[in-house]
C-alpha positions, 0 to 999 in steps of 0.5 A: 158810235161816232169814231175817226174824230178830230177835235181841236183844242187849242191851236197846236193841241189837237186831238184824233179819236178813233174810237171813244176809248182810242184817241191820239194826241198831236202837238203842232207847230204853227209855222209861217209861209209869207214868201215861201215856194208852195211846191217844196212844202207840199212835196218837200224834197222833191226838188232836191231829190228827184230830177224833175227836169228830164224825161223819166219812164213813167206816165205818173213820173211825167204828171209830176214833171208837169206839176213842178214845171208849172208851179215851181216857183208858186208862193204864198200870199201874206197870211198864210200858216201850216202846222208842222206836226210835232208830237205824238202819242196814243193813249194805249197801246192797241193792234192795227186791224183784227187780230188774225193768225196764220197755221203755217207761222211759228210765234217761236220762230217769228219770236227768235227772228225778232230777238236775233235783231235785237242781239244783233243791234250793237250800239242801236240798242239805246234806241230801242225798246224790246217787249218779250210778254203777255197781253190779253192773253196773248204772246207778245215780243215787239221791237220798237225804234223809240226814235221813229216809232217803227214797230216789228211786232207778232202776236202768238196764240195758245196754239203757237200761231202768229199774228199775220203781218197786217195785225200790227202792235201799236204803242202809246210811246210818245214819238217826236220829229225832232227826235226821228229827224236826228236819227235818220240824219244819223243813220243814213242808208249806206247799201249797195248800188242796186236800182233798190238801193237808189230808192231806199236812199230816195225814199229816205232823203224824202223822208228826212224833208218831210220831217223838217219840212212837211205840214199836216195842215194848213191855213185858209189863206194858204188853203186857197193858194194850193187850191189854185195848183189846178193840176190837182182836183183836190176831192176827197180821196183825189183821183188824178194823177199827181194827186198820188205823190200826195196821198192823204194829204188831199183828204179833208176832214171836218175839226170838232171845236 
């Protein structure tokens, strides 16, 4: 059974399988790059939200420096496009990994936990879809932020056990960038100020760039040009360094046409 598959079928309609029965599907936007600076598209944000010009603490953190010092003012050539992801939606719902229960955890309690949150939203309730049911036979109450597809989510078996926090309820709610993108300009984080509170600010000015500003693939001719950002290996799954604040970006995959 062939699964993990990528099949395009137009330019800004593609298709991932993960299974024959499990498929996504992905609606691009197709955005031109003639000019742009390589660097604040590849890591959108960073610039504005990190300090990149002094000495931070750790040995990653001065890779990065490194990788911005030299290509910063890096563009690309004529020709060159990325696709801006737009939309997604599965097919139907289904759980992350195998189902898997816990004998010290409560699905009532994990169950109330969630509910508490729900009563507790105010007037975030209109961004959110709460499900209280069975499903396959199991006890399911899930709360899903209908804006950025965000999901806190238990499963309870006959035994009253609740799913661990890595089987995970997924559903097929049609999620938007646009729609996420607003809502996190929306809901700035306003907390303390704590070394943790800094980087959730951080993590959220970074997330709200790579929404309006990242790209989920690119071009040949813009492909060459990252190339060229030497720093970076560029191999499956990138071992080096900086090759981390890319994650999974710097894996390639082969589009069934």
């Amino acid at each position: 059974m062939q699964t993990n598959i990528l099949k395009r079928i137009s330019a800004t309609q593609w298709t991932y399988e993960r299974t024959p029965e499990l498929k996504q599907n992905l609606s691009f936007e197709l955005v031109k790059l003639d000019g742009e600076n390589i660097f604040d598209r590849v890591l959108p944000g960073y610039r504005e939200n990190i300090d990149l010009t002094s000495d931070l603490d750790t040995r990653l953190d001065q890779d990065l420096i490194k990788f911005y010092q030299r290509y910063k003012d890096s563009k690309f050539p004529s020709d060159s496009y990325c696709y801006r992801l737009k939309e997604t939606q599965w097919n139907q719902p289904y759980i992350e990994t195998k189902l898997e229960f816990d004998s010290f955890s409560s699905f009532n309690e994990q169950k109330q936990q969630i509910l508490s949150r729900y009563n507790n939203l105010n007037e975030d309730k209109k961004y959110f879809k709460l499900l209280d049911t069975q499903w396959h036979g199991y006890n399911l109450i899930s709360l899903e932020n209908l804006e950025t597809a965000e999901t806190q989510s238990k499963l309870g078996n006959s035994d009253n056990q609740s799913t661990n926090s890595q089987s995970k309820f997924i559903s097929n709610t049609l999620w938007n960038a646009d729609k996420n993108l607003a809502y996190e300009k929306s809901h700035l984080y306003s907390g303390g100020d704590t070394q943790i509170d800094s980087w959730l600010v951080q993590n959220q000015h970074l997330n709200i760039a790579k929404l309006d500003k990242g790209c989920f693939a690119f071009n040949t001719q813009a492909i060459k040009a990252i190339q060229k950002l030497n720093m970076i290996n560029w191999k499956q799954g990138d071992s080096s360094d900086i090759g981390q604040f890319f994650g999974r970006r710097t894996w390639s995959y082969t589009i069934d046409k």
